[in-house]
C-alpha positions as CSV (number, residue, x, y, z in Angstrom):
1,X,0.0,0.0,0.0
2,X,2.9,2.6,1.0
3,X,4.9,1.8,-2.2
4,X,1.4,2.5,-4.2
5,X,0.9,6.1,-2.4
6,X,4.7,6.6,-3.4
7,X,4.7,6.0,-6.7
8,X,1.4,8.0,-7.2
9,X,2.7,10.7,-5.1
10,X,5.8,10.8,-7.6
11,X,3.6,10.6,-10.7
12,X,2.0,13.3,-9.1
13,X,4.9,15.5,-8.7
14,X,6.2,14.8,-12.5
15,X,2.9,15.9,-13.6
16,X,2.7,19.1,-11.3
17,X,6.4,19.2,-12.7
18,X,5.6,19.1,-16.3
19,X,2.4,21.6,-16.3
20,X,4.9,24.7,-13.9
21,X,7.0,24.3,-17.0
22,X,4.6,24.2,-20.0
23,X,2.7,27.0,-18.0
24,X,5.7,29.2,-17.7
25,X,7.8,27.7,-20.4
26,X,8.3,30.9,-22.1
27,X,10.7,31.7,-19.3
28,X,12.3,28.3,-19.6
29,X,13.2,29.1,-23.0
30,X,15.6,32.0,-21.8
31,X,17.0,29.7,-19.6
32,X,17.8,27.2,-21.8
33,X,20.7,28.9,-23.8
34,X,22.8,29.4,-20.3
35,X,21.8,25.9,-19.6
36,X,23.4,24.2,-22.5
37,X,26.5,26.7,-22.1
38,X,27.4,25.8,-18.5
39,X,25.9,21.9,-19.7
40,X,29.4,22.3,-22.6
41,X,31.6,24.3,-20.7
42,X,31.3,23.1,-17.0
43,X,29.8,19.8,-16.8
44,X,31.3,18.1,-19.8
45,X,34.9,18.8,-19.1
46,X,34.6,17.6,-15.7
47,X,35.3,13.9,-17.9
48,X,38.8,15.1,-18.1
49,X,39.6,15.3,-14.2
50,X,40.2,11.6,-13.9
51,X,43.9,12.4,-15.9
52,X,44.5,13.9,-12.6
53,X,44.7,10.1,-11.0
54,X,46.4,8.5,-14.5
55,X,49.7,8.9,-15.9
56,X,47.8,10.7,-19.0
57,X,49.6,10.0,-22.8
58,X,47.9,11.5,-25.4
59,X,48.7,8.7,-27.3
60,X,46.4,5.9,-25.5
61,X,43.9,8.8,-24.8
62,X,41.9,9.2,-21.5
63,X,40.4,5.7,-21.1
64,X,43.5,4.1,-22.1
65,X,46.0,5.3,-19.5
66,X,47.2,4.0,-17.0
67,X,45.8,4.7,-13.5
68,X,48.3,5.8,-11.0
69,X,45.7,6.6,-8.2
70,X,46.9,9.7,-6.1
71,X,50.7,10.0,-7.2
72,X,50.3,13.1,-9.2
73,X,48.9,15.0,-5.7
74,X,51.8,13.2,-3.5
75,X,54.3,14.1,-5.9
76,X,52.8,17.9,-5.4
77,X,52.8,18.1,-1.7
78,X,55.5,16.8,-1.4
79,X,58.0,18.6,-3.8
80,X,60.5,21.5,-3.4
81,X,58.4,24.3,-4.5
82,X,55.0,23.1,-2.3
83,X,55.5,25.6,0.7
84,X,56.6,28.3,-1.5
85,X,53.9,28.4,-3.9
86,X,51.1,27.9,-1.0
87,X,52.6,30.9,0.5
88,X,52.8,32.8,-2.8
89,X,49.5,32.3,-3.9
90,X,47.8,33.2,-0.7
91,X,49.8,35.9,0.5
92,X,49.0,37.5,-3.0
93,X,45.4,36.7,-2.7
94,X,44.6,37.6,0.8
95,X,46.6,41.1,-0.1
96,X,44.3,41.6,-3.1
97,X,41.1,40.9,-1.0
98,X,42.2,43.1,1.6
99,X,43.1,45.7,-0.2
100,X,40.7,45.5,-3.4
101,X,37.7,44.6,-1.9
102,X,36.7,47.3,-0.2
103,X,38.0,50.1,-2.8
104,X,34.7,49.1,-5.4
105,X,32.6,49.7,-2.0
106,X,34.2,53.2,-1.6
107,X,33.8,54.3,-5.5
108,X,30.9,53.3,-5.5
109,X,29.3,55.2,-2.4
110,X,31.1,58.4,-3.8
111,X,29.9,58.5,-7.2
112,X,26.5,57.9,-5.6
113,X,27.0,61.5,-4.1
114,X,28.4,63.1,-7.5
115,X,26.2,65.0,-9.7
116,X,24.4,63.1,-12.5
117,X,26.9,65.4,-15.4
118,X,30.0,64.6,-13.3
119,X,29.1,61.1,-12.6
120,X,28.9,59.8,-15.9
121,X,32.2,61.5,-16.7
122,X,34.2,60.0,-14.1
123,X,32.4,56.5,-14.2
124,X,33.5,56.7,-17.9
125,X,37.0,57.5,-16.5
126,X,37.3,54.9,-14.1
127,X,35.6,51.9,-16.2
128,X,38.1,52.5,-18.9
129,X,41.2,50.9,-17.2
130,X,38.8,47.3,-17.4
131,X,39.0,47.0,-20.7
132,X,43.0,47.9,-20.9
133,X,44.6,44.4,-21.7
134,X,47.0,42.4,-19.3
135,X,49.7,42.9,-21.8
136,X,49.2,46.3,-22.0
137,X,48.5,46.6,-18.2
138,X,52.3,45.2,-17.8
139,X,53.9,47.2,-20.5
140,X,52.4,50.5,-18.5
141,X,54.1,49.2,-15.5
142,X,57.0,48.1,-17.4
143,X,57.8,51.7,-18.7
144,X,56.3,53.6,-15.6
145,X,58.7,52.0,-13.5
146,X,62.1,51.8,-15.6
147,X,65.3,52.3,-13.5
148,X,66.9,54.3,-16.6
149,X,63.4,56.0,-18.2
150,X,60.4,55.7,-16.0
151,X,58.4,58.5,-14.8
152,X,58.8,56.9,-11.1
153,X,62.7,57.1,-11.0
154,X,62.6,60.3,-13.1
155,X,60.7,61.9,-10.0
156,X,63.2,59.9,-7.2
157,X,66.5,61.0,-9.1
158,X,65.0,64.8,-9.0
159,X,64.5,64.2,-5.6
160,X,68.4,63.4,-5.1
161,X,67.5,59.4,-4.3
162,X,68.9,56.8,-6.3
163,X,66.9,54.9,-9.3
164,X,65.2,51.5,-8.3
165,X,64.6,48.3,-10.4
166,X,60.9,47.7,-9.3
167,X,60.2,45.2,-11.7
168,X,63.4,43.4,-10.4
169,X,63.4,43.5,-6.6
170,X,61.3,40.6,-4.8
171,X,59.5,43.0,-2.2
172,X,58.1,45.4,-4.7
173,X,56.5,42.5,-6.6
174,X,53.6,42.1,-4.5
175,X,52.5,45.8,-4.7
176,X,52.7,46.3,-8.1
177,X,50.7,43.3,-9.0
178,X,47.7,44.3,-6.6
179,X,47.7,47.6,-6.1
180,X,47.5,48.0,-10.1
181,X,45.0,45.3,-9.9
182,X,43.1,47.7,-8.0
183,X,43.8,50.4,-10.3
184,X,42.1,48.7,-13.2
185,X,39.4,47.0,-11.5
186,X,37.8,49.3,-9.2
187,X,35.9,51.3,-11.5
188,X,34.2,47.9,-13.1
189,X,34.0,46.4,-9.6
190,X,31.8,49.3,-8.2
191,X,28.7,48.6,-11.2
192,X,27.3,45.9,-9.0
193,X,27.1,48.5,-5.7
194,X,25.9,51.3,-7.7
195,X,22.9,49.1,-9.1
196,X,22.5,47.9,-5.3
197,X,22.6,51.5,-4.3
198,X,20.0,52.7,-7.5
199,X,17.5,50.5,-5.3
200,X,17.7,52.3,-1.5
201,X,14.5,54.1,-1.2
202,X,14.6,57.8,-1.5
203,X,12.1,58.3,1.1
204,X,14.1,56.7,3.8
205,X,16.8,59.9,2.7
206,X,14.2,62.5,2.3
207,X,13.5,61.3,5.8
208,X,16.9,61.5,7.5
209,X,18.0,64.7,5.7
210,X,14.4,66.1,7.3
211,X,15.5,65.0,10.9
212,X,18.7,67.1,10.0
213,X,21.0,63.7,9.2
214,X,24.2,64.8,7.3
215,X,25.0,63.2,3.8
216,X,27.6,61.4,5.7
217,X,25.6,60.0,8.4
218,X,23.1,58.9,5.7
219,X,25.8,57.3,3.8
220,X,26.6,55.1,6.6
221,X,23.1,54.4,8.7
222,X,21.1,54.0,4.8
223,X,23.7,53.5,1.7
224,X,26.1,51.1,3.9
225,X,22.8,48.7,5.6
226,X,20.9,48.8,2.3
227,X,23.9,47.3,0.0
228,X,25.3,45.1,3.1
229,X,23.7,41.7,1.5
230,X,25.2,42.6,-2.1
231,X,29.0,43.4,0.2
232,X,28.2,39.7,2.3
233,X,27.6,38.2,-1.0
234,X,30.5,39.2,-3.0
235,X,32.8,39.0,-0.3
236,X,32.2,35.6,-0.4
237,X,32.1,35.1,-3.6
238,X,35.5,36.4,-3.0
239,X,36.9,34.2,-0.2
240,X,36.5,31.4,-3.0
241,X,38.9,32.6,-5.0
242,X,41.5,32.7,-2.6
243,X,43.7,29.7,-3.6
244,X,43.2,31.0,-7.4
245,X,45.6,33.3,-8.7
246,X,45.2,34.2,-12.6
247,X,48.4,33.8,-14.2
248,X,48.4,35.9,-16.8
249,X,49.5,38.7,-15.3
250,X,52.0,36.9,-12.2
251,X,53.3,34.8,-15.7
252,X,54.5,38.5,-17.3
253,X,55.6,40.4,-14.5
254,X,58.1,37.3,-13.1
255,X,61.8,37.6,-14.0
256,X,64.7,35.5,-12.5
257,X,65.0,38.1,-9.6
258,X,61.9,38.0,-8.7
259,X,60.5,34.1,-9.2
260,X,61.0,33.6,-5.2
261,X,57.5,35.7,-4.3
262,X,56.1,35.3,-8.4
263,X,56.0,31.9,-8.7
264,X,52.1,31.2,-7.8
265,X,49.9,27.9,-8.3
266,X,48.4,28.5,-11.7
267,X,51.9,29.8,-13.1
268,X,53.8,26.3,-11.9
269,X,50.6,24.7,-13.3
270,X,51.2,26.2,-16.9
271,X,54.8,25.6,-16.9
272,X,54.8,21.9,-15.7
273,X,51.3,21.3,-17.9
274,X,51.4,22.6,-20.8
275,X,55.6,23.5,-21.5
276,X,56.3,20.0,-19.9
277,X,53.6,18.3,-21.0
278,X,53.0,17.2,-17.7
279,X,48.8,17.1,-18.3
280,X,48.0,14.5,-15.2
281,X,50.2,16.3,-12.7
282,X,48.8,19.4,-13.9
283,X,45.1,18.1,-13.7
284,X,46.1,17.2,-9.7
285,X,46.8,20.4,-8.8
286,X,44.6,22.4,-10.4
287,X,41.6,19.9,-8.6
288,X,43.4,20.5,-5.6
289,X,43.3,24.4,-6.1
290,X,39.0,23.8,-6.7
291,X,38.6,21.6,-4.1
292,X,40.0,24.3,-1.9
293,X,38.7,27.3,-3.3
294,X,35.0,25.4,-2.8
295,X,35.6,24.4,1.1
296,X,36.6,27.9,1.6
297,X,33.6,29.2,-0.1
298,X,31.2,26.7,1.8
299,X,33.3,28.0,5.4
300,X,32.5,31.6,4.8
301,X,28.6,31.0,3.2
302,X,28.3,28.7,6.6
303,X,29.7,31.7,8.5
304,X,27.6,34.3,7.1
305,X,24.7,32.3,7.6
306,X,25.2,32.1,11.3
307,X,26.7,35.9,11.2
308,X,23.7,37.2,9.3
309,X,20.8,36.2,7.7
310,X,22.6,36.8,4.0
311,X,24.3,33.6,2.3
312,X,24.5,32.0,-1.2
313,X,22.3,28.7,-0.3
């Protein structure tokens, strides 16, 4: 009698299932294309992570390799280069989340406050540095901080100091990468606040500024409590990105003087992947890196959760 009720009550649901979708399929339908993108792009790849427990030759393919179980992720932790590139990757990561996220926050708040002429004028002025390219990015830095040419020593030698090889010295390395990370980001980075921000009620300002509240008490007792679930939300959206490290940029600004504080995660997983050939011990470390990156975002949703009543799920 029980498995009867079940199976009618699942019938039930499939049909229930089947008529919210024909009902509303309309919206389904705009759905579907970001379905079958994440479906290619996400899901289907995810066939290639067992190289990451094979000794991969491209030769007897995926299938046809031979399985080596967890060697490739021993042979990572423990190598010379482990420790170094743990502390690398989340020294520069924790700088650029300490430093970069709250900048966006700032922008945005203040262009809030600006004048609707003068707004769109500096917005324009501070989304352009998003769409310079990283090679471009590092050729700015490049020249703009030359010991023989650059504008930086230029203004130190008139200054009677001596010129300095940024590009060259180990504990310059880390500020140039995030601080002109910040530079080009912050501008794009605040779009998601000032949308948060377009939806405060104006009535709750009309209301402080009648009680005699200043523009900056407003800022912080209505703009700052009003965007506080998009800031919870990003920042943890953030905090999973910790033990990633794009290596694009780290890749170009590394030299031999500096490789002891450049050398990151992703940049030893390009060079032993794909100059080595090296695809299964690549593949290891690179599901190591997500499987971190996800605990870490499922700590801090967990902790928001208890903290406040924002979180992803």
């Amino acid at each position: 009698m029980k498995k009867k009720e079940k199976r009618a009550g699942r019938q039930a649901f499939g049909l229930k299932l089947s008529t919210r979708i024909w009902r509303h399929r309309e919206y389904y339908l705009f759905l579907l294309p970001a379905v079958v993108y994440v479906a290619i792009f996400c899901y289907a790849p995810m066939y290639g992570l067992q190289i990451a427990f094979k000794d991969y030759k491209v030769s007897l393919g995926v299938s046809g390799s031979p399985w080596v179980g967890m060697r490739n992720f021993t042979d990572f932790f423990r190598g010379y280069y482990f420790r170094n590139l743990i502390r690398n990757t989340l020294v520069l990561s924790l700088y650029s989340l300490i430093v970069g996220f709250p900048v966006p926050i700032f922008v945005a708040l203040i262009l809030n406050e600006l004048k609707p002429k003068f707004k769109k004028v500096t917005q324009t002025v501070l989304y352009a540095p998003h769409f310079i390219s990283t090679v471009v990015i590092i050729g700015m830095i490049t020249i703009f901080f030359s010991p023989s040419m650059g504008v930086v020593n230029t203004l130190l030698n008139g200054l009677g100091m001596d010129s300095i090889y940024f590009m060259g010295n180990p504990k310059y390395f880390r500020h140039l990468y995030v601080w002109s990370g910040v530079w080009q980001g912050m501008g794009w980075g605040a779009i998601i606040y000032l949308a948060a921000l377009a939806g405060v009620d104006p009535g709750l300002h009309e209301a402080a500024a009648i009680d005699g509240a200043s523009r900056m008490k407003r800022i912080f007792h209505i703009n700052i409590p009003c965007i506080m679930p998009t800031i919870i939300i990003m920042l943890i959206l953030q905090v999973g990105r910790i033990a990633s490290v794009g290596y694009e940029k780290v890749y170009l600004m590394q030299n031999e003087l500096n490789m002891e504080v450049a050398e990151v995660i992703s940049t030893y997983v390009y060079k032993r992947g794909l100059i080595n050939n090296n695809y299964s011990f690549s593949t290891a470390v690179g599901l190591f890196n997500n499987v971190v990156n996800v605990i870490l975002v499922l700590i801090a949703n967990q902790i928001s959760k208890k903290c406040s009543d924002t979180s992803l799920f």
